[in-house]
TIMI-2910 file (N, C-alpha, C, CB; in pm, 1 decimal, decimal comma, always signed):
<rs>
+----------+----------+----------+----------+----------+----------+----------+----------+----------+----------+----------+----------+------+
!      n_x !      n_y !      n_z !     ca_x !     ca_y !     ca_z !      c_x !      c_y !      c_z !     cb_x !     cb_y !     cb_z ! resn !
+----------+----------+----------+----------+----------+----------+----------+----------+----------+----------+----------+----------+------+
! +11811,8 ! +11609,6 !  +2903,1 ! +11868,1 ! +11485,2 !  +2856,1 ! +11757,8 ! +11384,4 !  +2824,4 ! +11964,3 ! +11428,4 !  +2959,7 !  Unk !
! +11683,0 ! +11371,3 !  +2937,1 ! +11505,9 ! +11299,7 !  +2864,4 ! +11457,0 ! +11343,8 !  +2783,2 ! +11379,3 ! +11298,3 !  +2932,9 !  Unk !
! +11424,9 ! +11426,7 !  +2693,7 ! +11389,7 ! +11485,1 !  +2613,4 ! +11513,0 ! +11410,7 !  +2497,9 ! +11377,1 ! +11639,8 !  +2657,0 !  Unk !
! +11686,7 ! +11441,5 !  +2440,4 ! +11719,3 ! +11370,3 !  +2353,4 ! +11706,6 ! +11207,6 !  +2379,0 ! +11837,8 ! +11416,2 !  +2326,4 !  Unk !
! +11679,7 ! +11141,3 !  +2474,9 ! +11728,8 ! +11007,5 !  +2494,1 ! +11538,6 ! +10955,1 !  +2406,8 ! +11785,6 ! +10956,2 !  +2715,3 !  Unk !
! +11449,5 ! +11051,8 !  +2467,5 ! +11322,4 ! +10972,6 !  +2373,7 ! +11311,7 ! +11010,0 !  +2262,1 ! +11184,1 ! +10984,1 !  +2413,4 !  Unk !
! +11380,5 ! +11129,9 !  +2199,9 ! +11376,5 ! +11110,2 !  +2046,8 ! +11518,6 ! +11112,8 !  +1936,1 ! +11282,4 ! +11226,9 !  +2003,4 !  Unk !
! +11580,3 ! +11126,0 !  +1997,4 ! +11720,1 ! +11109,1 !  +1923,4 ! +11793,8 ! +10963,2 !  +1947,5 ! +11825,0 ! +11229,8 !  +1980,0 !  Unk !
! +11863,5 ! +10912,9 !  +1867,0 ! +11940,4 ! +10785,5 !  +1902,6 ! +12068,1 ! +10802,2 !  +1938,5 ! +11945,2 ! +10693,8 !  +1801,2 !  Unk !
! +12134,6 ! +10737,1 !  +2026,1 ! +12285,7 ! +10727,7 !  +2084,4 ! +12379,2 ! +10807,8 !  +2032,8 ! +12345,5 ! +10601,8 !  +2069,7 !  Unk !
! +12356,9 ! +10751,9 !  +1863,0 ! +12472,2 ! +10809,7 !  +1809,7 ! +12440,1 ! +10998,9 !  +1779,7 ! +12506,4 ! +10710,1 !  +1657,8 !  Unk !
! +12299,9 ! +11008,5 !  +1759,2 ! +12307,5 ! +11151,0 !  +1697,6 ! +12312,1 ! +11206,1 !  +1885,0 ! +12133,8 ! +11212,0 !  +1562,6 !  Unk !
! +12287,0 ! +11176,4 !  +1981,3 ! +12337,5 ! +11255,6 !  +2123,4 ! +12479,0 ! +11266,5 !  +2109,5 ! +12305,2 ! +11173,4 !  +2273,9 !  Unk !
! +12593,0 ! +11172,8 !  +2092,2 ! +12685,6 ! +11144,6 !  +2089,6 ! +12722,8 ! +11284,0 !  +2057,4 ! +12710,6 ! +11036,4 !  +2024,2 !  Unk !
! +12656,8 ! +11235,9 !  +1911,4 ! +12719,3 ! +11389,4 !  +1779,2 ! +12706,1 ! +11555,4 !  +1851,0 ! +12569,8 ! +11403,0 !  +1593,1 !  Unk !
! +12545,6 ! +11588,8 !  +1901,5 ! +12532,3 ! +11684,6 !  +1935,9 ! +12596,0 ! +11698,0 !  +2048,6 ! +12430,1 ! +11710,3 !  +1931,1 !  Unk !
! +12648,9 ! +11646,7 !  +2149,9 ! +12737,8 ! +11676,1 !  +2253,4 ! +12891,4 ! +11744,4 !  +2216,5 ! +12752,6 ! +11544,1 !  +2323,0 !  Unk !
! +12958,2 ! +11649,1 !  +2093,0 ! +13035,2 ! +11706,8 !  +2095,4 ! +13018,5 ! +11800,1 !  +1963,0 ! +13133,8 ! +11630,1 !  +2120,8 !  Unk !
! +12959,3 ! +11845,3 !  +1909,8 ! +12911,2 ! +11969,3 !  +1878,2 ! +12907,8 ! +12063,2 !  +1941,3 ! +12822,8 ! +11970,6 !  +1849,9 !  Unk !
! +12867,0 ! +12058,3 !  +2105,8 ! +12796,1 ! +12178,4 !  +2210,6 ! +12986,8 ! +12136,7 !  +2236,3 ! +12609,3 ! +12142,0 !  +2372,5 !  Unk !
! +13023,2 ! +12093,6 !  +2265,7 ! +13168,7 ! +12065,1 !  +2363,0 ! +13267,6 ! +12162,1 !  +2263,4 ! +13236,4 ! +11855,8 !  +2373,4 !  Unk !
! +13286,9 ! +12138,8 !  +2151,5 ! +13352,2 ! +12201,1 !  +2058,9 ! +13308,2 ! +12368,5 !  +2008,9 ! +13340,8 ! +12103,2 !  +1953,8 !  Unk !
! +13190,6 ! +12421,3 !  +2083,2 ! +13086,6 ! +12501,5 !  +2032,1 ! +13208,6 ! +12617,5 !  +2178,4 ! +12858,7 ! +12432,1 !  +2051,4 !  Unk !
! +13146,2 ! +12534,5 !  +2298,4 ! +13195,3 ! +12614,5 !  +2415,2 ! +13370,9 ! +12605,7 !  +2436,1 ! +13112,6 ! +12551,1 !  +2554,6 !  Unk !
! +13466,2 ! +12537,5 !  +2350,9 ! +13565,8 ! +12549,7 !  +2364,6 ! +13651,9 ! +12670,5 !  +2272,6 ! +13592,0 ! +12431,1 !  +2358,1 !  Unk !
! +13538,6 ! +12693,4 !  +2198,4 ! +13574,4 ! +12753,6 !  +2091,9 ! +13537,3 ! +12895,8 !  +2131,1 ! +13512,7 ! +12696,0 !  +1967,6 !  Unk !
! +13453,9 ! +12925,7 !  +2212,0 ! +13367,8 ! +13024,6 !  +2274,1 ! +13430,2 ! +13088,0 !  +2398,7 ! +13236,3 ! +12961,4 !  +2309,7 !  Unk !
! +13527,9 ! +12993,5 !  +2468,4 ! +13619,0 ! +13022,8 !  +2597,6 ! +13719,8 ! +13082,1 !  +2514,1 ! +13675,2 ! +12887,0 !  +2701,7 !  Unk !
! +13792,4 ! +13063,0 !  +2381,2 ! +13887,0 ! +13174,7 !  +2334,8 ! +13833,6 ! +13289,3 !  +2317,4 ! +13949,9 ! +13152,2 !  +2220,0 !  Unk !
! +13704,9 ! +13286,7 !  +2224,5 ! +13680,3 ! +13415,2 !  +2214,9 ! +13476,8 ! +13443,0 !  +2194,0 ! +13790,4 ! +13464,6 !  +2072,4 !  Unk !
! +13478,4 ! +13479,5 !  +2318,5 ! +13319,0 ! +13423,3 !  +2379,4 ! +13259,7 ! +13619,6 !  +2296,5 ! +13303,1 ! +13383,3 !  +2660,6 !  Unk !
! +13334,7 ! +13685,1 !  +2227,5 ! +13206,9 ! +13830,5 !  +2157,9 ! +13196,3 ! +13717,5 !  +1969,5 ! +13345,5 ! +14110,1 !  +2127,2 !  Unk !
! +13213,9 ! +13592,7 !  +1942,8 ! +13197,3 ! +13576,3 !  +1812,2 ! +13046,9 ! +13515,0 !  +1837,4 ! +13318,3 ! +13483,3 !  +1732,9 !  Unk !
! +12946,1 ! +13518,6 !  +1912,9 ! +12853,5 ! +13521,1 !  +1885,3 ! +12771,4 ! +13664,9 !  +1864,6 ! +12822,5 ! +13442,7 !  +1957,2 !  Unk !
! +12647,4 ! +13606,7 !  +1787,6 ! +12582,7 ! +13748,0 !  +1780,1 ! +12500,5 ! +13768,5 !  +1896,2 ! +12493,9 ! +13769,8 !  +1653,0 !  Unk !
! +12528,1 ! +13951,7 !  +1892,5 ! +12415,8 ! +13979,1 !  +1993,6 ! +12234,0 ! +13954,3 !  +2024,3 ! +12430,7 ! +14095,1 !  +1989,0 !  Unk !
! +12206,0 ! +13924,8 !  +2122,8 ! +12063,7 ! +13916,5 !  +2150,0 ! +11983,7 ! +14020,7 !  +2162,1 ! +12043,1 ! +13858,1 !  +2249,1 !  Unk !
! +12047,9 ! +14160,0 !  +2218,7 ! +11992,8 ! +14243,6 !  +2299,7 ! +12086,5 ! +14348,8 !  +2258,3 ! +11980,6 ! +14203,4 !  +2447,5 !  Unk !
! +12065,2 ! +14426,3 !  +2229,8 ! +12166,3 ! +14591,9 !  +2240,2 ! +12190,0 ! +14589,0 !  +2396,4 ! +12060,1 ! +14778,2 !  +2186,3 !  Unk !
! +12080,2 ! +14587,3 !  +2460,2 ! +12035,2 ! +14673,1 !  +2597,5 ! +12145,9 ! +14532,1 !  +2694,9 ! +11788,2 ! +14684,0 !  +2641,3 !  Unk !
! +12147,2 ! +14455,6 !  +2669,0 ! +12221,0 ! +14322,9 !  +2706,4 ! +12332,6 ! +14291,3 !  +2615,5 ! +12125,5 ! +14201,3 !  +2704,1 !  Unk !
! +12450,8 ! +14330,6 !  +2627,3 ! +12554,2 ! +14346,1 !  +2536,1 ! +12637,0 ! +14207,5 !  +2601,3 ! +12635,9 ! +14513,1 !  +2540,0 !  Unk !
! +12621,7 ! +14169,1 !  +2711,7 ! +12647,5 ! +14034,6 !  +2760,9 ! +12585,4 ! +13908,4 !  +2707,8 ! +12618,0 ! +14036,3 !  +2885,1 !  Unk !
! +12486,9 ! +13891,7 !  +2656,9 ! +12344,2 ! +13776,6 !  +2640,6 ! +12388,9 ! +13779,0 !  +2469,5 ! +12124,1 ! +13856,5 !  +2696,0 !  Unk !
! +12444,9 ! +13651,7 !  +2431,3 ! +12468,9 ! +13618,5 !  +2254,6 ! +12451,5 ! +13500,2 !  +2270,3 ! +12616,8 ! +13647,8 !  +2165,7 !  Unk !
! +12417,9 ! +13498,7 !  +2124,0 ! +12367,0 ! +13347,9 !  +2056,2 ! +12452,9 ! +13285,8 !  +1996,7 ! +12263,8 ! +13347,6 !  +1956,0 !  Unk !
! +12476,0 ! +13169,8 !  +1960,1 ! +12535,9 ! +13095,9 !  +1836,9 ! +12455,8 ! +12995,4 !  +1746,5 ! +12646,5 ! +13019,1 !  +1885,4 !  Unk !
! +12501,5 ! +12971,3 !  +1671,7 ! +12436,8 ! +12853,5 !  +1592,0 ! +12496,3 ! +12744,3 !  +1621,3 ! +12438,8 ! +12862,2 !  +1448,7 !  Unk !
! +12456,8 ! +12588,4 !  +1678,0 ! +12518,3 ! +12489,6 !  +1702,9 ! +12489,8 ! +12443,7 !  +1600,2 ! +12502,8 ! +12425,5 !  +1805,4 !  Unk !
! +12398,0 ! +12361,6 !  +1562,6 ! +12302,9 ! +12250,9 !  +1512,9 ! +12154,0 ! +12306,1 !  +1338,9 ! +12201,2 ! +12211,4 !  +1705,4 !  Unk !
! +12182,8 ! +12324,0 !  +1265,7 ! +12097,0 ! +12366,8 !  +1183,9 ! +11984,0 ! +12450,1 !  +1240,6 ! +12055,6 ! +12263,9 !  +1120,2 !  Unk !
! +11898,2 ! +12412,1 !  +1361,7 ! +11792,6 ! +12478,0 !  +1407,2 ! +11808,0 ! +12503,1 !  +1531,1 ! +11683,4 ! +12421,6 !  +1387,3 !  Unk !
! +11935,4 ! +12482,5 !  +1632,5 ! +11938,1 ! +12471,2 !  +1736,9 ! +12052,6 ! +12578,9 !  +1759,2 ! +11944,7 ! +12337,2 !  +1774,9 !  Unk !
! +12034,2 ! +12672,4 !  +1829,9 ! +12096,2 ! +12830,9 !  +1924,4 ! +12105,8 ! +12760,1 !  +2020,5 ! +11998,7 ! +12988,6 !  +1960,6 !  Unk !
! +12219,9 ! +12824,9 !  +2104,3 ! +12299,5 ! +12825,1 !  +2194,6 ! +12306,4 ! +12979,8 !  +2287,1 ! +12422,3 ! +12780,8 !  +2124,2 !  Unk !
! +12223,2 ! +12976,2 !  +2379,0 ! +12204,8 ! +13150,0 !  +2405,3 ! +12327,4 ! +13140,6 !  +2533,0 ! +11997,3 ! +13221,4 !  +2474,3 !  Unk !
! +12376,6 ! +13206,3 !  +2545,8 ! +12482,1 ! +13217,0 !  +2646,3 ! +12499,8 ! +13378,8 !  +2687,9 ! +12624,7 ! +13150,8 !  +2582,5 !  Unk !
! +12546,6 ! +13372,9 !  +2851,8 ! +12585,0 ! +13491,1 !  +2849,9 ! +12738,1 ! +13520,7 !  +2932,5 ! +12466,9 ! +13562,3 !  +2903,0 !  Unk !
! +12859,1 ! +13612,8 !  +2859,6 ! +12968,6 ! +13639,5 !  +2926,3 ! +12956,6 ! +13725,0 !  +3066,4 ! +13048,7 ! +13702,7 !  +2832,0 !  Unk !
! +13078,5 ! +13687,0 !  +3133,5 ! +13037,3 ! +13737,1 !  +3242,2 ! +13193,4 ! +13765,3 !  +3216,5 ! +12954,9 ! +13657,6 !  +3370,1 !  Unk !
! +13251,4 ! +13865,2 !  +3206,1 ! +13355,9 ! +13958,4 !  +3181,5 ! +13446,2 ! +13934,5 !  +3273,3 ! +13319,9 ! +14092,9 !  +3181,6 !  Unk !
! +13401,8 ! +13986,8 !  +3368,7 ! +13514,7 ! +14006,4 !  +3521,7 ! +13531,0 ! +13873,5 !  +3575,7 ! +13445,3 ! +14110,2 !  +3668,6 !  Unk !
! +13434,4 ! +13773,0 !  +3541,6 ! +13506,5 ! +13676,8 !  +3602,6 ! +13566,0 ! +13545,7 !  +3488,9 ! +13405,0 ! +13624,1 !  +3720,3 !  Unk !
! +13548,9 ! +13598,4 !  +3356,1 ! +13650,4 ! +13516,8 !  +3277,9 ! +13568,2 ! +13406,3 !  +3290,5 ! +13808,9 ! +13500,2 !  +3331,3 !  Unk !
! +13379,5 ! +13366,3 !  +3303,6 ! +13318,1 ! +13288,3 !  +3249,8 ! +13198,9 ! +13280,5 !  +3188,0 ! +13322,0 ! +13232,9 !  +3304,1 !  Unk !
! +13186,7 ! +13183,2 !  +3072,1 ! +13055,9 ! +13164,6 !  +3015,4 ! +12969,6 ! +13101,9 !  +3083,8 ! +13056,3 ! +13107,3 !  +2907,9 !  Unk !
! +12784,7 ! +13156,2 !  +3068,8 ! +12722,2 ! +13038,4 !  +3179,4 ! +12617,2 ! +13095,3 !  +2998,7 ! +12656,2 ! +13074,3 !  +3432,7 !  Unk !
! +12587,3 ! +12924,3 !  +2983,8 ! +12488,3 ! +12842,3 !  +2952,1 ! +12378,2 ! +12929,4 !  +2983,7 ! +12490,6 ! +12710,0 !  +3020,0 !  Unk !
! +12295,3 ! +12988,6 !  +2925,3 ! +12132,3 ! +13013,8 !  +2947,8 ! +12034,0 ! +12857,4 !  +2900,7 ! +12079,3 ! +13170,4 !  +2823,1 !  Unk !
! +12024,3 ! +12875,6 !  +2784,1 ! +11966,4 ! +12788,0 !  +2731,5 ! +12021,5 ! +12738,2 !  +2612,4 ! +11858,1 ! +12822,3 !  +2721,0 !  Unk !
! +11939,0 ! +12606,1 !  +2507,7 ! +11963,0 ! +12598,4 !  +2391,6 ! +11777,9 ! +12599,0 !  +2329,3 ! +12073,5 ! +12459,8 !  +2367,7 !  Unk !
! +11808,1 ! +12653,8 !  +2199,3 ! +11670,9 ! +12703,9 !  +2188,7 ! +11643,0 ! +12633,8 !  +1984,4 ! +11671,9 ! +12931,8 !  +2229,0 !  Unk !
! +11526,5 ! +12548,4 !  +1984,1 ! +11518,6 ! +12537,8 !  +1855,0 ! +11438,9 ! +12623,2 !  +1809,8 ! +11490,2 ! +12427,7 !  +1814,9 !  Unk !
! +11467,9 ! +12718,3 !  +1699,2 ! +11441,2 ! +12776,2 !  +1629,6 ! +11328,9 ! +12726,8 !  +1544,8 ! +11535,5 ! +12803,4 !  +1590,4 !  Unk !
! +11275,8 ! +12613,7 !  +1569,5 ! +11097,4 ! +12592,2 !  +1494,0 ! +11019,0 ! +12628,5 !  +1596,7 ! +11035,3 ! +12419,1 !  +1443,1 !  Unk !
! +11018,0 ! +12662,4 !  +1691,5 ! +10972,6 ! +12710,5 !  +1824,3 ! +10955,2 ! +12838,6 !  +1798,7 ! +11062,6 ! +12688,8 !  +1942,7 !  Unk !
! +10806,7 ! +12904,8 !  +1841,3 ! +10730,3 ! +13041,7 !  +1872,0 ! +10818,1 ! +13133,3 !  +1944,0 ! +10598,3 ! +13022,2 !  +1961,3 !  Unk !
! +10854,5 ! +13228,3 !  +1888,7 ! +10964,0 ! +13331,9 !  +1944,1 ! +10854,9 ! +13408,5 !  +2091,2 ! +11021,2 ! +13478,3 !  +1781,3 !  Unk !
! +10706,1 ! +13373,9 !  +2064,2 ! +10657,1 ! +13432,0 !  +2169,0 ! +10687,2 ! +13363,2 !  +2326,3 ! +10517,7 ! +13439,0 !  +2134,1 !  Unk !
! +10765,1 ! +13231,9 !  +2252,2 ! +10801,1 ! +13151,0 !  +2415,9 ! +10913,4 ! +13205,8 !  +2479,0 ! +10842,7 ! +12981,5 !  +2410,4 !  Unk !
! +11018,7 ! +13273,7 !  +2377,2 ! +11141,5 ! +13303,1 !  +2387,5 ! +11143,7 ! +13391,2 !  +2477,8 ! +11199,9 ! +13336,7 !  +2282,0 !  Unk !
! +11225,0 ! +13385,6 !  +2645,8 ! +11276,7 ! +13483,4 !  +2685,7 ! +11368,4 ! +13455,7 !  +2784,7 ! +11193,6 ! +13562,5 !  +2715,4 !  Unk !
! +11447,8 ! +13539,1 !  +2782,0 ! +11577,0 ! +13571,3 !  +2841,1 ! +11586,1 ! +13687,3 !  +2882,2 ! +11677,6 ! +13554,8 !  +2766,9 !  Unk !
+----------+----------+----------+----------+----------+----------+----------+----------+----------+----------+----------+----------+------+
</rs>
């Protein structure tokens, strides 16, 4: 949240919140419409929120919830990337 509050303004947090809010409500109906990350991890998918900004999440089947990994901008070194 320190990170948007020093470079984003009120209104564009505002926006991207309910972007992510509308992202994961949409994702609790039907949490396989993201794409996969991993073959080997058939649980661990991405979405697109935000033009450059993924949403990595992973289902957890048996218990009927999504947990949040990260959100990841995509101008960022894939060598940082891991999950």
């Amino acid at each position: 949240m320190e990170y948007l509050q020093e470079y984003w303004s009120a209104k564009e947090i505002k926006h991207f919140a309910q972007v992510v809010e509308n992202k994961i409500l949409l994702l609790s109906y039907q949490p396989s419409i993201g794409s996969l990350r991993n073959i080997k991890q058939p649980n661990i998918r991405q979405t697109v929120l935000h033009k450059r900004i993924l949403l990595i999440y992973r289902v957890k089947s048996c218990k009927k919830e999504l947990e949040i990994l990260l959100f990841w901008n995509t101008s960022q070194s894939t060598s940082k990337f891991k999950v």
